[in-house]
PyMOL Python script that loads the backbone (N, CA, C, O; Angstrom):
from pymol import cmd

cmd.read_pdbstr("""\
ATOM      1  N   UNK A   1     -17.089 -10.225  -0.685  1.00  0.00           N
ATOM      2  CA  UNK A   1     -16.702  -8.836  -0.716  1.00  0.00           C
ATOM      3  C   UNK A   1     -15.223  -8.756  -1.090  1.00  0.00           C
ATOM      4  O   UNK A   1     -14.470  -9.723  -0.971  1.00  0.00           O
ATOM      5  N   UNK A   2     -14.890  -7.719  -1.486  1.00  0.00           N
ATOM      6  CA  UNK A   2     -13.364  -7.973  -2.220  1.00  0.00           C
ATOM      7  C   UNK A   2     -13.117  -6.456  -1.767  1.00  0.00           C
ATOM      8  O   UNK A   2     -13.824  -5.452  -1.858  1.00  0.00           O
ATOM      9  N   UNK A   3     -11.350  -6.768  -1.043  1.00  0.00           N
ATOM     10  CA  UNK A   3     -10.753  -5.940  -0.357  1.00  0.00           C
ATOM     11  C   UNK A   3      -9.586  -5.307  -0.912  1.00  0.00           C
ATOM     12  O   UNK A   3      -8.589  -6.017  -1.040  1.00  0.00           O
ATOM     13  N   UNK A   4      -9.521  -3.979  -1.300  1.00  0.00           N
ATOM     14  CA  UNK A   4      -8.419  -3.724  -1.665  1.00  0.00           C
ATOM     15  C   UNK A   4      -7.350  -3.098  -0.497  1.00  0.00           C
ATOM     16  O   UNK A   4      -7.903  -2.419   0.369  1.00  0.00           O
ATOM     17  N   UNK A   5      -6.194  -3.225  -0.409  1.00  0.00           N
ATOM     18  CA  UNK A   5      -4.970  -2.538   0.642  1.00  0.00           C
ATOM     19  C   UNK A   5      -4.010  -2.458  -0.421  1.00  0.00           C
ATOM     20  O   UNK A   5      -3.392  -3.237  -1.146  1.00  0.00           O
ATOM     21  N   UNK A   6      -4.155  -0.814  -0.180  1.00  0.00           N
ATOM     22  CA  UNK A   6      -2.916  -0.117  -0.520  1.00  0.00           C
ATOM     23  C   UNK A   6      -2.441   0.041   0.653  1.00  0.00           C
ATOM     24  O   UNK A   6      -3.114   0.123   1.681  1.00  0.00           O
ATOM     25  N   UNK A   7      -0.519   0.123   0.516  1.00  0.00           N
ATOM     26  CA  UNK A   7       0.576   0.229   1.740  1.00  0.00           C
ATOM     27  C   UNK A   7       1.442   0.943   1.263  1.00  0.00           C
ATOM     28  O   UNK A   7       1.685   0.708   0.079  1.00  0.00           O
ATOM     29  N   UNK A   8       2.071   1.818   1.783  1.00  0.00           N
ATOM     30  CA  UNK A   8       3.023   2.722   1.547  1.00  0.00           C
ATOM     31  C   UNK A   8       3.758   3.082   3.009  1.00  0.00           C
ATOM     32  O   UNK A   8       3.397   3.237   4.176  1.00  0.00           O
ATOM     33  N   UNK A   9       5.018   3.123   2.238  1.00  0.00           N
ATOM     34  CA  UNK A   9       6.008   3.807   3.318  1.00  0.00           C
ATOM     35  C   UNK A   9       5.480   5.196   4.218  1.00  0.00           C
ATOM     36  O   UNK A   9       4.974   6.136   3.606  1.00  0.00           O
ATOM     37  N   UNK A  10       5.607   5.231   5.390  1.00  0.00           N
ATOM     38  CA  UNK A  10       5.239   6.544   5.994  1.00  0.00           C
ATOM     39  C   UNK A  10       6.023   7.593   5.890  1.00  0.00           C
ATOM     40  O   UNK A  10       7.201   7.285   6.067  1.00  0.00           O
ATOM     41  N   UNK A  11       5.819   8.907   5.636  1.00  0.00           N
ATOM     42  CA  UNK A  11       6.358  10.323   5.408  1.00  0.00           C
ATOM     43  C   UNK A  11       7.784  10.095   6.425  1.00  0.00           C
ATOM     44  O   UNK A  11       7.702   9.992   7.649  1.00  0.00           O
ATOM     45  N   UNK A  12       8.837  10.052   5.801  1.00  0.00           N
ATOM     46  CA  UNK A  12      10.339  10.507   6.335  1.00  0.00           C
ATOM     47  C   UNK A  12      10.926   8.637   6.560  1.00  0.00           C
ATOM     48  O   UNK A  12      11.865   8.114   7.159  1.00  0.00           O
ATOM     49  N   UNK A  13      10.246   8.331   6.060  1.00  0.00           N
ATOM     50  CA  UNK A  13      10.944   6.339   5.963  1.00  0.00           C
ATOM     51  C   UNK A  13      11.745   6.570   4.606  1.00  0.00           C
ATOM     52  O   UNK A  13      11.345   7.095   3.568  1.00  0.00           O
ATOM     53  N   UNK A  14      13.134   5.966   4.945  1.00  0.00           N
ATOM     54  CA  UNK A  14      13.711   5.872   3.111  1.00  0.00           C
ATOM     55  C   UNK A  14      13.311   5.160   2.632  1.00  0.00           C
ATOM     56  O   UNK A  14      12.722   4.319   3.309  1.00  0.00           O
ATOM     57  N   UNK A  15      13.344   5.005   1.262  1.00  0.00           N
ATOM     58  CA  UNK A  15      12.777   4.833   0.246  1.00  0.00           C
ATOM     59  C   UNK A  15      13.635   4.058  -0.831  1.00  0.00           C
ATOM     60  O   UNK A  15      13.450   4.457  -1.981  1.00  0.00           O
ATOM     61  N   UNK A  16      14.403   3.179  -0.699  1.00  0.00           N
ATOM     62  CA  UNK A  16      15.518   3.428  -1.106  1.00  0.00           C
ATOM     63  C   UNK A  16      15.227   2.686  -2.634  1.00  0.00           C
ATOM     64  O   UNK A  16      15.811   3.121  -3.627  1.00  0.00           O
ATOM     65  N   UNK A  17      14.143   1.372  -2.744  1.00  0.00           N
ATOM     66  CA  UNK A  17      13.358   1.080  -4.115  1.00  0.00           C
ATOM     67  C   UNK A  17      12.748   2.143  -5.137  1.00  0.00           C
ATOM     68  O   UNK A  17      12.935   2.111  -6.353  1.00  0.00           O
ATOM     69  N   UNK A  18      11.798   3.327  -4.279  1.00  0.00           N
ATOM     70  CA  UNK A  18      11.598   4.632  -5.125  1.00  0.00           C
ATOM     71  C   UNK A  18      12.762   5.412  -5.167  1.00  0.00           C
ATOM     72  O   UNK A  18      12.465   6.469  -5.725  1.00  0.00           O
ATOM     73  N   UNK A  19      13.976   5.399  -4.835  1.00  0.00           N
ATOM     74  CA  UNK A  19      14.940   6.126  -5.380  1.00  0.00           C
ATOM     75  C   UNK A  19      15.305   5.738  -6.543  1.00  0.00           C
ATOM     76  O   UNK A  19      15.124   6.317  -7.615  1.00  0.00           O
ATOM     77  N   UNK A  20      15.923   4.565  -6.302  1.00  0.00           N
ATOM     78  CA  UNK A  20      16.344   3.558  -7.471  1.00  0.00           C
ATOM     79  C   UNK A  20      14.717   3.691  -9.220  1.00  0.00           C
ATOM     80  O   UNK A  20      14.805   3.499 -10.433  1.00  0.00           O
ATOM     81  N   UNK A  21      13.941   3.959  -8.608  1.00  0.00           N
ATOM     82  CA  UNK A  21      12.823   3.924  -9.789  1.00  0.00           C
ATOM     83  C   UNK A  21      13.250   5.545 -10.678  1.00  0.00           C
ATOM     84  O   UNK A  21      13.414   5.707 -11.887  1.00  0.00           O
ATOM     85  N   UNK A  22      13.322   6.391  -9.754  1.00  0.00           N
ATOM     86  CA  UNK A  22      13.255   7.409  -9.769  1.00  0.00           C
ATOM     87  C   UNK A  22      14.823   7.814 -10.762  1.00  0.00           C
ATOM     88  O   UNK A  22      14.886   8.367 -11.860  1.00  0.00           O
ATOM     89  N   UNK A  23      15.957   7.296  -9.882  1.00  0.00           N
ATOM     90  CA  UNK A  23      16.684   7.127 -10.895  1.00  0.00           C
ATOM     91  C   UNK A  23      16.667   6.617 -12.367  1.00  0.00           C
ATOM     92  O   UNK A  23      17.156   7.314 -13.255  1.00  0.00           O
ATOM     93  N   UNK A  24      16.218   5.647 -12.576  1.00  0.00           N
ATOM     94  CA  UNK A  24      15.457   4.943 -13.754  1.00  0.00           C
ATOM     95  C   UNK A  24      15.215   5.790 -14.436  1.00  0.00           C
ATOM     96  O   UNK A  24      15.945   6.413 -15.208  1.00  0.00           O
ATOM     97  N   UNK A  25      13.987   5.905 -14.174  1.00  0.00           N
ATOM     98  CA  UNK A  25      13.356   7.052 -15.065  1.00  0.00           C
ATOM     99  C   UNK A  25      14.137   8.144 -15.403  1.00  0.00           C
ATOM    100  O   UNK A  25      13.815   8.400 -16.563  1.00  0.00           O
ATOM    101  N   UNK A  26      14.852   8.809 -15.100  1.00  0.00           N
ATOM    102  CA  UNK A  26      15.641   9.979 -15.251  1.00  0.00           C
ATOM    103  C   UNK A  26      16.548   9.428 -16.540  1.00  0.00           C
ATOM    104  O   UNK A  26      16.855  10.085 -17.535  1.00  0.00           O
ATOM    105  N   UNK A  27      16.821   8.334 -16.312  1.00  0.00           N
ATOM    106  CA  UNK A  27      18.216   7.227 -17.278  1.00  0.00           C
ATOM    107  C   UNK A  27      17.084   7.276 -18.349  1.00  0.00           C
ATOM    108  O   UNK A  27      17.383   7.843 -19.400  1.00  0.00           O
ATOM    109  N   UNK A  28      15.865   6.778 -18.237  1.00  0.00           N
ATOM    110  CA  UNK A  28      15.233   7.086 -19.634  1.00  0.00           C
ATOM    111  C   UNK A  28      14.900   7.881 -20.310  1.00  0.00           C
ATOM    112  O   UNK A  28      14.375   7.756 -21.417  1.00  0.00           O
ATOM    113  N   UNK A  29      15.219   9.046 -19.603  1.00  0.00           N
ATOM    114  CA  UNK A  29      14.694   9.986 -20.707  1.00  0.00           C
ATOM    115  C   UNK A  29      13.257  11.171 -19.707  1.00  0.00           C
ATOM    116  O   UNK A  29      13.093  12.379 -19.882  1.00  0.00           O
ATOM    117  N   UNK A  30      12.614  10.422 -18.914  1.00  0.00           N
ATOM    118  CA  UNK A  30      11.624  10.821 -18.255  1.00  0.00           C
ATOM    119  C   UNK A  30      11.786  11.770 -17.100  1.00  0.00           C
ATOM    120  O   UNK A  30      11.817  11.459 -15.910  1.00  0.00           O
ATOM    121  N   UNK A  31      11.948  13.708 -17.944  1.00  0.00           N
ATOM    122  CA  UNK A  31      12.175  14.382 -17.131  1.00  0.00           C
ATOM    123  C   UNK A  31      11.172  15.419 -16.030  1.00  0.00           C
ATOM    124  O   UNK A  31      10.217  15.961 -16.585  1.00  0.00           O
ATOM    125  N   UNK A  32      11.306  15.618 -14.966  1.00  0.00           N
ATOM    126  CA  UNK A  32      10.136  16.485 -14.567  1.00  0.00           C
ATOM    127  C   UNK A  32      10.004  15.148 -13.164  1.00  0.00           C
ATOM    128  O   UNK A  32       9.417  15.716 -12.244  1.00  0.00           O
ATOM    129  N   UNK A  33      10.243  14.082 -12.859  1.00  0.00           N
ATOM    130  CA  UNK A  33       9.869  13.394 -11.832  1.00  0.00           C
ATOM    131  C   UNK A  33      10.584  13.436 -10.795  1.00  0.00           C
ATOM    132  O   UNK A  33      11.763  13.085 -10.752  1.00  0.00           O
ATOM    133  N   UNK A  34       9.663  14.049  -9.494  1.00  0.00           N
ATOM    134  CA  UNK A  34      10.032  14.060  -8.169  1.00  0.00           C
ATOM    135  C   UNK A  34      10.356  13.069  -7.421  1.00  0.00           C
ATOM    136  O   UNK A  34      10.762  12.150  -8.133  1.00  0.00           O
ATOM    137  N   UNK A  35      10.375  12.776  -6.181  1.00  0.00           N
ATOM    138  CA  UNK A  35      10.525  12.056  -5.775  1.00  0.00           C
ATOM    139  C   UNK A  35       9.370  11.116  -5.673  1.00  0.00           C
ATOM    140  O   UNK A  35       8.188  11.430  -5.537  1.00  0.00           O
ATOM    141  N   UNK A  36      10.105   9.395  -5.794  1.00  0.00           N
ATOM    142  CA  UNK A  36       9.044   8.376  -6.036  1.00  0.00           C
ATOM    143  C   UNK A  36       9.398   7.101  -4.671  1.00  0.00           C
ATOM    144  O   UNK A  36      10.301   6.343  -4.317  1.00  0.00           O
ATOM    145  N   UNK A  37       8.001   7.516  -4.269  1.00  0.00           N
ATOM    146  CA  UNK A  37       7.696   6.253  -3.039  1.00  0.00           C
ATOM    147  C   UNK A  37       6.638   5.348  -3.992  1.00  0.00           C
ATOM    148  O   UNK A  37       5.781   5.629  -4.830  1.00  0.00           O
ATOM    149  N   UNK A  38       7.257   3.906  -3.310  1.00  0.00           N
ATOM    150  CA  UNK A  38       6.943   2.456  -4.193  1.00  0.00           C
ATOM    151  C   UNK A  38       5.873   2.204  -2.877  1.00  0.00           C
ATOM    152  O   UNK A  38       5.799   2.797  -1.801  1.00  0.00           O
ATOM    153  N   UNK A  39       5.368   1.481  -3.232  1.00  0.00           N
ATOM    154  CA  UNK A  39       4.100   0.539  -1.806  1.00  0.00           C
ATOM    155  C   UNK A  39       3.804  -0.897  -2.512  1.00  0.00           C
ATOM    156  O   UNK A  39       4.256  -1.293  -3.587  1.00  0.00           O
ATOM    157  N   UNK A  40       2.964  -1.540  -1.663  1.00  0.00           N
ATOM    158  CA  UNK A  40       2.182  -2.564  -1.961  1.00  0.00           C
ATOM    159  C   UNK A  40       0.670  -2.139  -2.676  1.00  0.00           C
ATOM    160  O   UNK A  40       0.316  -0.960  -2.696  1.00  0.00           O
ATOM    161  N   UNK A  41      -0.130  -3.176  -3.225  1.00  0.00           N
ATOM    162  CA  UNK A  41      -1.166  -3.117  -3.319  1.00  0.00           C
ATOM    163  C   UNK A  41      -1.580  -4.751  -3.054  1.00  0.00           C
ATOM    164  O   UNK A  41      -0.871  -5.693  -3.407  1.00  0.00           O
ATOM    165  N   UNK A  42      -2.742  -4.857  -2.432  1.00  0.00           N
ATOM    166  CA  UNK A  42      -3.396  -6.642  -2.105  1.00  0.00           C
ATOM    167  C   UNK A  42      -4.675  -6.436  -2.524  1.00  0.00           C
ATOM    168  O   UNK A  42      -5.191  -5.337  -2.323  1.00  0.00           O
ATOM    169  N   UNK A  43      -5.243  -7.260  -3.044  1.00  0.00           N
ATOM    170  CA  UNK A  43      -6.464  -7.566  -3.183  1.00  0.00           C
ATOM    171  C   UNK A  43      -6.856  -8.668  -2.546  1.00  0.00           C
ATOM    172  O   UNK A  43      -6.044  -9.593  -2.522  1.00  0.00           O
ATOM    173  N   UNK A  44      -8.053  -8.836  -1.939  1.00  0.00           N
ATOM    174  CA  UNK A  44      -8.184  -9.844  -0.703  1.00  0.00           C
ATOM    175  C   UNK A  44     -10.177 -10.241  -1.242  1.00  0.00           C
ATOM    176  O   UNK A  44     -10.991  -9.333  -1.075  1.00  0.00           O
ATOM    177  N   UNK A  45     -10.470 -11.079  -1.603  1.00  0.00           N
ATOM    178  CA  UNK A  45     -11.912 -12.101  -1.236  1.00  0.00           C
ATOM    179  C   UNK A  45     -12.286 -12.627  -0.159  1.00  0.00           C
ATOM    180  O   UNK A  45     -11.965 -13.721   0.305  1.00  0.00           O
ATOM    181  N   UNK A  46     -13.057 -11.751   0.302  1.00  0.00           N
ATOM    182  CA  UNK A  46     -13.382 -11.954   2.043  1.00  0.00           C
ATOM    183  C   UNK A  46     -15.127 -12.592   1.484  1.00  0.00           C
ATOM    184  O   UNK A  46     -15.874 -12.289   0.554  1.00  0.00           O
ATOM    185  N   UNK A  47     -15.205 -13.668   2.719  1.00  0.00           N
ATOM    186  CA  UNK A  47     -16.395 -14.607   2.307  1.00  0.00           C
ATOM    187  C   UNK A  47     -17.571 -13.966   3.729  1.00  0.00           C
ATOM    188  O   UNK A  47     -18.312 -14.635   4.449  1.00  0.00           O
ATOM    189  N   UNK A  48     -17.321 -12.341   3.715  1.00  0.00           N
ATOM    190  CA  UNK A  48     -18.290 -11.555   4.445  1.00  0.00           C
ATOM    191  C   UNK A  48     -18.921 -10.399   3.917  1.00  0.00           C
ATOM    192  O   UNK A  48     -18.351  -9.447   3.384  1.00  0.00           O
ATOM    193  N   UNK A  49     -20.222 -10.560   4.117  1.00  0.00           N
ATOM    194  CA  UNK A  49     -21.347  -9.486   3.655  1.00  0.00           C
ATOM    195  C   UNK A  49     -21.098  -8.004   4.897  1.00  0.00           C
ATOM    196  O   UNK A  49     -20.876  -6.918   4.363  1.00  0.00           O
ATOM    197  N   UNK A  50     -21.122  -8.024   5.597  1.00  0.00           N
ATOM    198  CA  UNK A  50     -21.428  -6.971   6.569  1.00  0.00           C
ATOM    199  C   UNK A  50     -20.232  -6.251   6.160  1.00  0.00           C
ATOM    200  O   UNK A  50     -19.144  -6.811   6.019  1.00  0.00           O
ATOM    201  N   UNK A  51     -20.418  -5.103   5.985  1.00  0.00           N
ATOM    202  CA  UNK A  51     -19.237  -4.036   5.518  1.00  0.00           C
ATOM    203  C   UNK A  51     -18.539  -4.366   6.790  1.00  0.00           C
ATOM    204  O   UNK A  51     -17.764  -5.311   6.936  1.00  0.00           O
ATOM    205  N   UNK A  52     -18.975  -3.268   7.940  1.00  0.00           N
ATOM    206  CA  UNK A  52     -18.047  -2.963   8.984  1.00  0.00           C
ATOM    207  C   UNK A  52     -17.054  -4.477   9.915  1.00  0.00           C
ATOM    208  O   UNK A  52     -16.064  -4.374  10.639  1.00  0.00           O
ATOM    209  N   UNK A  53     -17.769  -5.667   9.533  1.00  0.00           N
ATOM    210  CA  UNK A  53     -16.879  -6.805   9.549  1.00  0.00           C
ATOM    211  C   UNK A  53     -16.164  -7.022   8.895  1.00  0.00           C
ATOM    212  O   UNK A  53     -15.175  -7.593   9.354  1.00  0.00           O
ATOM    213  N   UNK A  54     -16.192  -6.772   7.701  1.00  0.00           N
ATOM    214  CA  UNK A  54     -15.416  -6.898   7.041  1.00  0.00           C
ATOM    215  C   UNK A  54     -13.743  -6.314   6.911  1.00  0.00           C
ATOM    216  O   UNK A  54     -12.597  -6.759   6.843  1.00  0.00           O
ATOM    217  N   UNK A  55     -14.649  -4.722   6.935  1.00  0.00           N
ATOM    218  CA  UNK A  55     -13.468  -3.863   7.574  1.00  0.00           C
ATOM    219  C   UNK A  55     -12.989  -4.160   9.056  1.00  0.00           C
ATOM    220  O   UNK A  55     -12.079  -3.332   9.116  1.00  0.00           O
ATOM    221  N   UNK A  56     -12.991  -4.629   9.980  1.00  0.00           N
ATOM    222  CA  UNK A  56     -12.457  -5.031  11.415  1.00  0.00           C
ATOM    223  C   UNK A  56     -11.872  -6.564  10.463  1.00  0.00           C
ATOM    224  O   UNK A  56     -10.694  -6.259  10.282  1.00  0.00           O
ATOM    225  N   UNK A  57     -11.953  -7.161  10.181  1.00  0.00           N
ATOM    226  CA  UNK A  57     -10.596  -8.250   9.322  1.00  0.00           C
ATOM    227  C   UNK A  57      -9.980  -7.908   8.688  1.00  0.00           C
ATOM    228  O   UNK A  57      -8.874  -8.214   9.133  1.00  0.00           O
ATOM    229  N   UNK A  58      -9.850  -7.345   7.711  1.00  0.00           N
ATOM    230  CA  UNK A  58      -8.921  -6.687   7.100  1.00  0.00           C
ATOM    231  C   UNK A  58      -8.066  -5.670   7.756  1.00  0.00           C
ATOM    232  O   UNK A  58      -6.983  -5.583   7.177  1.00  0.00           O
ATOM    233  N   UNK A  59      -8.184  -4.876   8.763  1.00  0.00           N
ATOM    234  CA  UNK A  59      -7.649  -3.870   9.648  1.00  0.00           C
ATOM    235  C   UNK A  59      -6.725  -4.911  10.681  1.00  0.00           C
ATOM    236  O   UNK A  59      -5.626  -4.462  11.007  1.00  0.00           O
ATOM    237  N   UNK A  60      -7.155  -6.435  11.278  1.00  0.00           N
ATOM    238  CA  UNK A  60      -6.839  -7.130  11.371  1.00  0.00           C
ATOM    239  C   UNK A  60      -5.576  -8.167  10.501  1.00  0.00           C
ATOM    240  O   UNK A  60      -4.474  -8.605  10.828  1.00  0.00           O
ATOM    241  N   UNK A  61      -6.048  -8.216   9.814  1.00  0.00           N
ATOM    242  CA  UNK A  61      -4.970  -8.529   9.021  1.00  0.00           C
ATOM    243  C   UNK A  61      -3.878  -7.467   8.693  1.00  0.00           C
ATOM    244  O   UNK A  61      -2.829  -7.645   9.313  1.00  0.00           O
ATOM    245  N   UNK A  62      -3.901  -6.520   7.944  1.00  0.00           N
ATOM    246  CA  UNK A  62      -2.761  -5.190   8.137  1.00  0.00           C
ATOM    247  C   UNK A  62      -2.173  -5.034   9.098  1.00  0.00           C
ATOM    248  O   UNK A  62      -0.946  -4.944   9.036  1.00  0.00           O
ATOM    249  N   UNK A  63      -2.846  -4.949  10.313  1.00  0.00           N
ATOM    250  CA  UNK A  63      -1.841  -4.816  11.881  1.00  0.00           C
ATOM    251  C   UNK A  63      -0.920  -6.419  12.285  1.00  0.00           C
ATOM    252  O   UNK A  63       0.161  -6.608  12.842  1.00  0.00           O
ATOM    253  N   UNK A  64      -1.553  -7.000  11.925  1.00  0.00           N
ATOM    254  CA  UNK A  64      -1.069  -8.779  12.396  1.00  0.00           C
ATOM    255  C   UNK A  64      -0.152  -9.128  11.170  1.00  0.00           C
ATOM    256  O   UNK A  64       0.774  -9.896  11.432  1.00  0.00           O
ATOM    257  N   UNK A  65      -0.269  -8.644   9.745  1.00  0.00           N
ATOM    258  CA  UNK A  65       0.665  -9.740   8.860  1.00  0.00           C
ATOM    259  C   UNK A  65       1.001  -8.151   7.590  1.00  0.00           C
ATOM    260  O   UNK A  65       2.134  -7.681   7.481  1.00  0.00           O
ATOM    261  N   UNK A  66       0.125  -7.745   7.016  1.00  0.00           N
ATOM    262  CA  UNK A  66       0.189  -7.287   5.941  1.00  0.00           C
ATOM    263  C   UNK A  66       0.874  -6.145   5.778  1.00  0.00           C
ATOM    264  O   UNK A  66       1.418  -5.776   4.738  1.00  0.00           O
ATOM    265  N   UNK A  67       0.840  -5.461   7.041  1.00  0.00           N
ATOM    266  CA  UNK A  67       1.675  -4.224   6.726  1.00  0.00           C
ATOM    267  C   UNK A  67       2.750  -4.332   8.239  1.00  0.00           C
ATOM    268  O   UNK A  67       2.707  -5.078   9.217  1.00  0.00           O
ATOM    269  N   UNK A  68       3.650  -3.228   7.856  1.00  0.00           N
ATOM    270  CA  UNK A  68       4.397  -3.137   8.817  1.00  0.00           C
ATOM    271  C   UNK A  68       3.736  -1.566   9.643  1.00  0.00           C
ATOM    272  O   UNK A  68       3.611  -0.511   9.021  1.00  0.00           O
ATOM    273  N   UNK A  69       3.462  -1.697  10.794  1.00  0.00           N
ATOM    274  CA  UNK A  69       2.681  -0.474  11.070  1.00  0.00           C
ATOM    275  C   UNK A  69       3.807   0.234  11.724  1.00  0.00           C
ATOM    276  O   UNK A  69       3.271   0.949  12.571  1.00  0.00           O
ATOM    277  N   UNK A  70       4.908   0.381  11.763  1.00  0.00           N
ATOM    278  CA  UNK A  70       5.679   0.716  12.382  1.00  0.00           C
ATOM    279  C   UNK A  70       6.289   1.934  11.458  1.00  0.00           C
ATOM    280  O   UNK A  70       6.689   2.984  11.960  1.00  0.00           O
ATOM    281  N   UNK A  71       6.312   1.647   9.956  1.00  0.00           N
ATOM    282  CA  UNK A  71       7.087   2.251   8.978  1.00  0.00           C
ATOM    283  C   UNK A  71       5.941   1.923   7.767  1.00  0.00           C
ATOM    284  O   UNK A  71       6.263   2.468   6.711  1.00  0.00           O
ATOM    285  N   UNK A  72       5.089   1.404   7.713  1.00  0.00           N
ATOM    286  CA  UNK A  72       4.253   1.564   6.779  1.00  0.00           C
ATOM    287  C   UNK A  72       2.793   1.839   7.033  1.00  0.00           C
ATOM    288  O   UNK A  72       2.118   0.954   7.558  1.00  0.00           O
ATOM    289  N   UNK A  73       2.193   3.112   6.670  1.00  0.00           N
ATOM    290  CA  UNK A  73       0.599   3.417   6.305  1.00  0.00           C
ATOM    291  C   UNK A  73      -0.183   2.121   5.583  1.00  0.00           C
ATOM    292  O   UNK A  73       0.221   1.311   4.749  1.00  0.00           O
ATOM    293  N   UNK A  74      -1.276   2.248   6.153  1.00  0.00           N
ATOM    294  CA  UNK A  74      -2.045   1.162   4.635  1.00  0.00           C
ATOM    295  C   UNK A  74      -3.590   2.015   4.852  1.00  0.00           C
ATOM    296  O   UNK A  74      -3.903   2.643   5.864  1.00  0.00           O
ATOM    297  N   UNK A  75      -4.536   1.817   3.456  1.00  0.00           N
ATOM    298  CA  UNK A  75      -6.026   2.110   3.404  1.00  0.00           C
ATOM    299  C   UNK A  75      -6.645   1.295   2.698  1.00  0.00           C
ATOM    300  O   UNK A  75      -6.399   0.917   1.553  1.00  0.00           O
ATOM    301  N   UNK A  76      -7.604   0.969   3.510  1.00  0.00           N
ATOM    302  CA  UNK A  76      -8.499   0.033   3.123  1.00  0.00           C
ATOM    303  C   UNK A  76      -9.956   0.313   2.187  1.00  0.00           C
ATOM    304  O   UNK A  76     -10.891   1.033   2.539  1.00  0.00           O
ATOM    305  N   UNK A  77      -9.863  -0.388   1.042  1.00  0.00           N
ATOM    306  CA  UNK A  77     -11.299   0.033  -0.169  1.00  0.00           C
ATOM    307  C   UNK A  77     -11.716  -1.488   0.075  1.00  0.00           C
ATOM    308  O   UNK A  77     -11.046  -2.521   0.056  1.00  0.00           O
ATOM    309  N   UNK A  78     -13.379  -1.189   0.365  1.00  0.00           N
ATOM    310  CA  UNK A  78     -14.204  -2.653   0.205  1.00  0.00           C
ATOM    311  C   UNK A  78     -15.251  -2.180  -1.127  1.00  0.00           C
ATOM    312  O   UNK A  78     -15.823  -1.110  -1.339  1.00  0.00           O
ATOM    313  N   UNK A  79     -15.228  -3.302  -1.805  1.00  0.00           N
ATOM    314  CA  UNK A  79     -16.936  -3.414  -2.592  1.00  0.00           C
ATOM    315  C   UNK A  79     -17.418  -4.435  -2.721  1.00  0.00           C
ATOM    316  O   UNK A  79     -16.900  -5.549  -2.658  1.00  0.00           O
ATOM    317  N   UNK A  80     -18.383  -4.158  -2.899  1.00  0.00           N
ATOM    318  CA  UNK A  80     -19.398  -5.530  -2.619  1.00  0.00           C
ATOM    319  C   UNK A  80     -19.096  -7.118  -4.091  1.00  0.00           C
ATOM    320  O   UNK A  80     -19.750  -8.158  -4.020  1.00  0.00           O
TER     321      UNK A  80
END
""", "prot")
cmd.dss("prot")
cmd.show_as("cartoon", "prot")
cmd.util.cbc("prot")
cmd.orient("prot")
């Protein structure tokens, strides 16, 4: 089964990599862009069939290593 985690900063955490992007873009030319929050994305090969196990390891993993739950959101996509 193959796991995707997206992670992102939580609402009112600075940002200070999507500022810097955000600036960027403006330097290029690219007008009209608001403010830009950066995240992770993981893709993970889990060697489990049962959805909802699957999801309890991976939720596992995010709280224990992958995300910071303190200052970062994450959501979890499985497919088979």
């Amino acid at each position: 089964m193959k796991a995707k985690v997206h992670i992102t900063l939580k609402p009112g955490v600075l940002d200070p990599q999507g500022r810097a992007i955000a600036h960027a873009l403006s330097q290029l030319g690219f007008e009209g862009v608001g403010d830009v929050r950066q995240g992770k994305y993981i893709e993970l090969d889990i060697a489990e069939t049962d959805k909802a196990r699957a999801r309890a390891q991976v939720e596992a993993m995010c709280t224990k290593l992958l995300a910071n739950t303190v200052i970062e959101n994450y959501a979890i996509d499985l497919a088979d």
